[in-house]
C-alpha positions in Angstrom: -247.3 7.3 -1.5 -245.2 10.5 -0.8 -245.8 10.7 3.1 -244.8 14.6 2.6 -248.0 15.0 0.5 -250.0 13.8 3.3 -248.6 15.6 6.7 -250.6 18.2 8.3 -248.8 21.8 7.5 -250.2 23.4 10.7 -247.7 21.8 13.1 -244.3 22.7 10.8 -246.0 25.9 10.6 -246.9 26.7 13.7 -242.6 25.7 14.8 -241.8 27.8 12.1 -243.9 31.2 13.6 -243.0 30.5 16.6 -239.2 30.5 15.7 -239.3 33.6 13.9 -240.8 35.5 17.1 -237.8 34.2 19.1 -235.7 35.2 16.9 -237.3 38.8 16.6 -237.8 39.5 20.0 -234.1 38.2 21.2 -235.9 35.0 23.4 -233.9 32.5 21.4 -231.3 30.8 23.1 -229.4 29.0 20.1 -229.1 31.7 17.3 -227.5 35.4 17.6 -230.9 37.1 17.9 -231.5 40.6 15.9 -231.2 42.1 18.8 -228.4 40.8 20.1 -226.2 42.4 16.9 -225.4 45.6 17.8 -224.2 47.2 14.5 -227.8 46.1 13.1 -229.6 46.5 16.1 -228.5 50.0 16.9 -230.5 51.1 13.4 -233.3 49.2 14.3 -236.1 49.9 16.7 -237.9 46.5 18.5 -240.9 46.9 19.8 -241.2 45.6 23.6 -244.8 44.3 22.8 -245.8 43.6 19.1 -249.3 45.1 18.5 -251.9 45.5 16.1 -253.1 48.8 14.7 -255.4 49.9 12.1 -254.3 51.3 9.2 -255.0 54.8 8.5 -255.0 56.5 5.3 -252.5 59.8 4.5 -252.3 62.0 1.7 -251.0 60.5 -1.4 -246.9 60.8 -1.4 -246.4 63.8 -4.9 -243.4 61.3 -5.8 -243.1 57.5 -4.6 -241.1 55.1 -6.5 -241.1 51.0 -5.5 -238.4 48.2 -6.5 -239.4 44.5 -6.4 -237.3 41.6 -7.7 -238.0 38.1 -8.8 -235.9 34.9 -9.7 -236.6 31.5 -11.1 -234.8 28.8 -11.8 -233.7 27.8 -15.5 -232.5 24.6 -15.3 -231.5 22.2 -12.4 -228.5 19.4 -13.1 -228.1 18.8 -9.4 -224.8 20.3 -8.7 -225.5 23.2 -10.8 -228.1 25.4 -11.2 -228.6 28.2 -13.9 -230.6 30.8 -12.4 -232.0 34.2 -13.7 -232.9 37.5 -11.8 -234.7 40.6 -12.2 -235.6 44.0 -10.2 -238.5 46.1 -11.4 -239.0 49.5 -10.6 -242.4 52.1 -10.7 -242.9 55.3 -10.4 -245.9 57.1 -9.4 -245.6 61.0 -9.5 -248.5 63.2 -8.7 -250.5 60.0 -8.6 -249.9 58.9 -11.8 -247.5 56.2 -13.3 -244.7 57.7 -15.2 -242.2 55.0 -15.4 -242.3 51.1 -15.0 -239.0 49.5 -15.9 -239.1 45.6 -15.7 -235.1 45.5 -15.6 -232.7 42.8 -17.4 -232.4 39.6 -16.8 -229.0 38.6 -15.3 -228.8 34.7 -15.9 -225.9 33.4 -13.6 -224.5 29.3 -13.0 -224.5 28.5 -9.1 -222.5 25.2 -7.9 -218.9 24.3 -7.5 -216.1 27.1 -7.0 -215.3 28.1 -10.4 -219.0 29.3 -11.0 -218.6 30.8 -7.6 -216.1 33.2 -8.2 -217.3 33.7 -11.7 -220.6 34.7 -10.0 -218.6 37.0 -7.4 -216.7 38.7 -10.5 -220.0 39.2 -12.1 -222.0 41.0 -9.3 -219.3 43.6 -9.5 -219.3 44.3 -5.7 -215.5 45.3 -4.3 -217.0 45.1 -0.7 -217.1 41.1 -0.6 -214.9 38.7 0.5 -213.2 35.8 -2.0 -215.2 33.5 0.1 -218.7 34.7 0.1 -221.3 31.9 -0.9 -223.4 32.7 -3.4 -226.8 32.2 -3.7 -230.2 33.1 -5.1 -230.8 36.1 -2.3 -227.5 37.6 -2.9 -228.2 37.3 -6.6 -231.9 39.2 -6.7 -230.7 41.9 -3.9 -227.5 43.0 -5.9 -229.8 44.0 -8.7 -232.5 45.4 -6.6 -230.6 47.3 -4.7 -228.4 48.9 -8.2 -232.3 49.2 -8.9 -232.6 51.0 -5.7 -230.0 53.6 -6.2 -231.0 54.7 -9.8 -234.2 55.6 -8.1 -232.3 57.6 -5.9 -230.5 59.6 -8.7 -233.1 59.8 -10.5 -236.0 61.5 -7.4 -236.4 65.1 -7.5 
């Protein structure tokens, strides 16, 4: 019997929360905290006390557009992984929807260094460093955010 299948998930859970507050409101001792990186930190505001407030509702937005990527995984030999990613984008304008674009899929092999670089040459990006690792994340947000800045070109 798989004793994984069996553990409670409210203690690994309950670690995993509490981690992630830590590391949001710069208690944590062992990890550069958010807001203990001052290049991010001075674009970001932390609240001193995290609250909760109702939602209220505004006046529909006359142009809003919205990105959302996705990933899976193809096949898996161990060492090397193909992998495939997509960013979707919407458009709502005068609260209808006048474009939905589901994007390509942009298949890519992850493990070893060759497939590395050739993953590095394919994202196209001058800005990173021979060395970068590459994985899934970096994958999905170079697409969304290319996704990202179309939407931008294209907004009225």
């Amino acid at each position: 019997m798989n004793p994984m299948a069996t553990a409670p998930l409210g203690g690994s859970m309950e670690r995993a929360a509490s981690r992630l507050a830590e590391l949001l409101n710069g208690s944590a001792t062992t990890f550069t905290t958010l807001s203990d990186m001052s290049a991010v930190a001075s674009m970001l505001e932390f609240e001193a006390t995290v609250t909760l407030r109702p939602l209220t509702r505004h006046p529909v937005a006359p142009d809003a557009w919205a990105v959302d990527g996705g990933q899976a995984m193809v096949a898996d030999a161990r060492c090397l992984q193909i992998m495939v990613t997509r960013a979707a984008r919407v458009r709502f304008h005068e609260g209808a929807c006048v474009l939905e674009e589901e994007g390509p899929l942009h298949a890519c092999l992850l493990g070893g260094d060759q497939e590395r670089r050739a993953a590095l040459d394919a994202l196209a990006l001058d800005l990173l460093a021979d060395d970068t690792s590459v994985d899934i994340n970096l994958l999905r947000d170079r697409w969304e955010w290319d996704a990202v800045a179309r939407c931008i070109e294209e907004a009225e």
